[in-house]
C-alpha positions in Angstrom: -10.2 -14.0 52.9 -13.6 -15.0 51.7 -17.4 -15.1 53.1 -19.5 -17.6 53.7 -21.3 -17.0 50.4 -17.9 -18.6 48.2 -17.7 -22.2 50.3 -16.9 -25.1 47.8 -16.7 -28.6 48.9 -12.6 -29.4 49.6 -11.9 -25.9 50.5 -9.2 -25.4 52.9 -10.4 -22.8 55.9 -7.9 -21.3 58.4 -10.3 -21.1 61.6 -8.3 -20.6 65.5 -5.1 -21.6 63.9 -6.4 -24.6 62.6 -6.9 -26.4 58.9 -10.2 -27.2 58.2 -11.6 -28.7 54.9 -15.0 -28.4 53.8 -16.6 -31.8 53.7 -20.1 -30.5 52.8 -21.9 -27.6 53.5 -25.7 -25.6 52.9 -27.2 -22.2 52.5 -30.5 -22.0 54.5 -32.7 -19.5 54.1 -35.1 -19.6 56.9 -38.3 -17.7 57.2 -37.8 -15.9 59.9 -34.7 -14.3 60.8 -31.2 -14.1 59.1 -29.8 -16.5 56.5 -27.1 -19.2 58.0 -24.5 -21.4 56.1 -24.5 -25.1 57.7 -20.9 -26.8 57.2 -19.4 -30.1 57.9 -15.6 -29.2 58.8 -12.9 -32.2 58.6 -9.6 -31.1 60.7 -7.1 -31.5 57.7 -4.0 -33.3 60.5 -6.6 -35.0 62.9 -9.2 -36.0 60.2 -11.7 -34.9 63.2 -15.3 -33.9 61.8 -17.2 -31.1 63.2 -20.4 -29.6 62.3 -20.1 -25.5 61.9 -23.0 -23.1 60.9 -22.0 -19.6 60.2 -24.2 -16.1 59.3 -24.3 -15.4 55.5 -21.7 -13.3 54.8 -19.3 -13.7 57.1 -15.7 -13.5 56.2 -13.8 -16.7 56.8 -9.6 -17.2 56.4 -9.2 -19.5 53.3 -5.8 -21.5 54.1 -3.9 -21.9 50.1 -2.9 -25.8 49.9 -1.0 -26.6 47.3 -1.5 -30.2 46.0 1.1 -31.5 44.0 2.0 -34.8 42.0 4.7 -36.6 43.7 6.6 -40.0 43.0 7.6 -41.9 46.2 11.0 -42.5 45.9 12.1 -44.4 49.7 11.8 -44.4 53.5 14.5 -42.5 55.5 14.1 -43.9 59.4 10.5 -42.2 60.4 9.8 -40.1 57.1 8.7 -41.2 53.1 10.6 -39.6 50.7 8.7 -38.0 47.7 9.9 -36.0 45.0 8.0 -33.3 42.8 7.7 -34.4 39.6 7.7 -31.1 37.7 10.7 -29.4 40.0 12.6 -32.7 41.4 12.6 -31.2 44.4 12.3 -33.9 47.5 10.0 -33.6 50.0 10.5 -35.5 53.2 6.9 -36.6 54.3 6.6 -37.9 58.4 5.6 -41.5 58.7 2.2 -39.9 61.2 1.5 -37.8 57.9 1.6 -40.5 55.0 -0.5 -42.7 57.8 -2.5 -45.9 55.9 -1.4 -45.0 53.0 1.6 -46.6 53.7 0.7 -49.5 53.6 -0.1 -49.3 49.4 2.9 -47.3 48.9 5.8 -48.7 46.5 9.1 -46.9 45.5 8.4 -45.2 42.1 4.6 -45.1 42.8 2.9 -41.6 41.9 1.0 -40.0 44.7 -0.7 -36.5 45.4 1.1 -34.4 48.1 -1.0 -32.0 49.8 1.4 -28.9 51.3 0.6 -25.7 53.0 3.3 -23.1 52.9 6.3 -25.8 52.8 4.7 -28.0 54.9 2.9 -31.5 54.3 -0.4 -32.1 55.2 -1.5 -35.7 53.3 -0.4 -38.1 51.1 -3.6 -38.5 48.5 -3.5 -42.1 46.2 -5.2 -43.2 43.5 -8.5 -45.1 44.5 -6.9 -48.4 43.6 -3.4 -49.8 43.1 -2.1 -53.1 41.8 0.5 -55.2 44.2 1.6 -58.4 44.0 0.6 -61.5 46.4 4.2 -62.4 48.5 2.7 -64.8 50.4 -0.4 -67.2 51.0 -1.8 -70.9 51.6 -1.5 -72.5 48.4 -4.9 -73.2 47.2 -6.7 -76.6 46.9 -8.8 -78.1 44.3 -12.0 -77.0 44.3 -11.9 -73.7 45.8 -13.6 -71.4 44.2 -14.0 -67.9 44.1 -17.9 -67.7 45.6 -16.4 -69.8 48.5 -14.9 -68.1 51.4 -11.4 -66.0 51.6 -8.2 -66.2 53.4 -5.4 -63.9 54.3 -2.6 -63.0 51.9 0.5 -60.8 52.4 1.1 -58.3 49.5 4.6 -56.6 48.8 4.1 -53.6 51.0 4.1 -56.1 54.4 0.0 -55.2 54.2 -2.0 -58.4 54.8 -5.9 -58.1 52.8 -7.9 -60.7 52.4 -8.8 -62.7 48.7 -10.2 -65.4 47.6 -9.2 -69.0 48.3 -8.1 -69.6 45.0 -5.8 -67.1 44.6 -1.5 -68.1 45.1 1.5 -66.4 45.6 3.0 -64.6 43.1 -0.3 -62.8 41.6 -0.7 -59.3 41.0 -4.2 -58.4 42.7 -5.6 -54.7 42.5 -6.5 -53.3 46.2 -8.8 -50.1 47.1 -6.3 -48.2 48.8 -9.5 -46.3 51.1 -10.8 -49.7 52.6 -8.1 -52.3 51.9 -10.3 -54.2 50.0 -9.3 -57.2 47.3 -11.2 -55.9 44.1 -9.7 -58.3 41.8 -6.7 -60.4 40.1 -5.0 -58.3 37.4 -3.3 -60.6 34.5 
């Protein structure tokens, strides 16, 4: 348990049964009555936002979540399997859990696994991640890289878009948050 007064930004609250993580939140001290704490609540399994206020002091239900560094070992039918780095225990993660970040996940590849008592809640990445072009038009001469873009297919099956003068066969870094091309890594 805690109050209203110890809020931190990425806190985990228990409220009705329910995982909520503080996105942002503010003390205001009006001039007339009470003092109220206004938070911005992100449901931690539906990723739904909700705007909370509560009365200073009040006691709230902190939820403990346990975020871990993991290395994604495989996929087993609907779940990813990860594995604890510091107690090789495996984790199996459901496919609904790991969600987009699928898409930038490679066997061997370290990721943060967020868990609340035993079970997982999301699969965390690093901001960026290098893969490697599978396929793509080939390029022509001339294209350059202020010209336009085209889609290419990188080794996880996910399909980003780079520039035209990029081929298959080169290892391009991708923000895993908006799928974005952010350049070619040599």
């Amino acid at each position: 348990m805690a109050t209203t007064n110890d809020l931190k930004n990425g806190m985990v609250l228990n409220l009705d049964g329910q995982l909520w993580s503080v996105v942002e939140f503010q003390h205001v001290k009006p001039g007339k009555g009470g003092a109220f704490v206004r938070t911005k609540l992100k449901n931690v399994l539906s990723g739904k936002v909700v705007d909370r206020t509560f009365n200073a002091g009040t006691k709230v239900d902190t939820a403990t979540v346990d975020k871990r560094d993991m290395q994604y070992l495989y996929r087993d039918a609907d779940d990813f399997v990860f594995m604890d780095s510091s107690t090789y225990d495996q984790v199996h993660v459901p496919a609904a859990t790991v969600g987009d970040a699928a898409n930038f996940l490679l066997e061997n590849q370290e990721a943060t696994v967020a868990l609340h008592e035993g079970t997982p809640l999301y699969v965390e990445l690093p901001t960026s991640v290098v893969l490697e072009v599978t396929y793509t038009e080939p390029g022509l001469q001339g294209d350059r890289s202020t010209g336009g873009t085209k889609p290419a297919t990188v080794e996880t099956g996910y399909q980003i878009q780079v520039p035209l003068f990029l081929d298959t066969g080169v290892k391009v870094k991708v923000d895993t948050r908006t799928g974005d091309y952010l350049g070619r890594v040599s």
